[in-house]
C-alpha positions in Angstrom: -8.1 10.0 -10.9 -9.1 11.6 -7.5 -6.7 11.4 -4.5 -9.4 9.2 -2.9 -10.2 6.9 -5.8 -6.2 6.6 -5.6 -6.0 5.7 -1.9 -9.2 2.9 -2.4 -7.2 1.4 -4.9 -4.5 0.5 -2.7 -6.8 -0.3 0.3 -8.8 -2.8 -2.0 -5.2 -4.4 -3.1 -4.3 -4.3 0.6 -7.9 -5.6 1.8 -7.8 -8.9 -1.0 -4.6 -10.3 0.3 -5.5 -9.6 3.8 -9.0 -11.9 2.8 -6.4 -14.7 1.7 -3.9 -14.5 4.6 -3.9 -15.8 8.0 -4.6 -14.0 11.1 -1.9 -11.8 12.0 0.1 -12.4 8.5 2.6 -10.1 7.2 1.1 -8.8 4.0 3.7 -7.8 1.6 3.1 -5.0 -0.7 5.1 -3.8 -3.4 5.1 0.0 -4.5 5.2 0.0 -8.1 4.4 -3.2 -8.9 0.6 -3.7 -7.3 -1.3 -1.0 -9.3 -0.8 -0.6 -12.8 -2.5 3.1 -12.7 -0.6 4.3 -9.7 3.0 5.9 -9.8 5.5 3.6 -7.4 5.8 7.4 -5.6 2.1 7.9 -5.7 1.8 4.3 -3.9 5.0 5.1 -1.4 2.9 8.3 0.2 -0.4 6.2 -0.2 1.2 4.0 2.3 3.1 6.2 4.5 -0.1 8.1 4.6 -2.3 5.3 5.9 0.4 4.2 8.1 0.5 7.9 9.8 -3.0 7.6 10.0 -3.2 4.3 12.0 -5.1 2.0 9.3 -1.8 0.4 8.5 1.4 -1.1 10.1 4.5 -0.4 7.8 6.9 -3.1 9.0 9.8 -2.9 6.5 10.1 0.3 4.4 13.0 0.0 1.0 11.1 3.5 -0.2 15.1 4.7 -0.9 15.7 1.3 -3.3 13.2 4.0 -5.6 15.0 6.4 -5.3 
């Protein structure tokens, strides 16, 4: 799978509970345990990447419970 195929897959999980959430919700989002086809590592830099980028807000961050 493509890096960006990888990255839309976490988007699209991101994007659905955002569609069931109120405005303004804190949407919690498990590394490892969201995407069957993703690594929990693959899905940690996912995240940090789209938080670096601005797209995303990482709020709370247990990346080291991984490791």
């Amino acid at each position: 799978m493509k890096a960006e195929e990888k990255i839309y897959k976490v988007l699209e999980k991101i994007k659905s509970k955002i569609d069931l959430a109120p405005t303004g919700s804190t949407i919690n989002y498990r590394a490892g345990l969201e995407i069957n086809e993703l690594g929990t590592e693959e899905e940690i830099l996912i995240l940090n990447k789209l938080a670096d980028d601005g797209i995303i807000e990482v709020t709370q961050n247990f990346a080291n419970e991984y490791m």
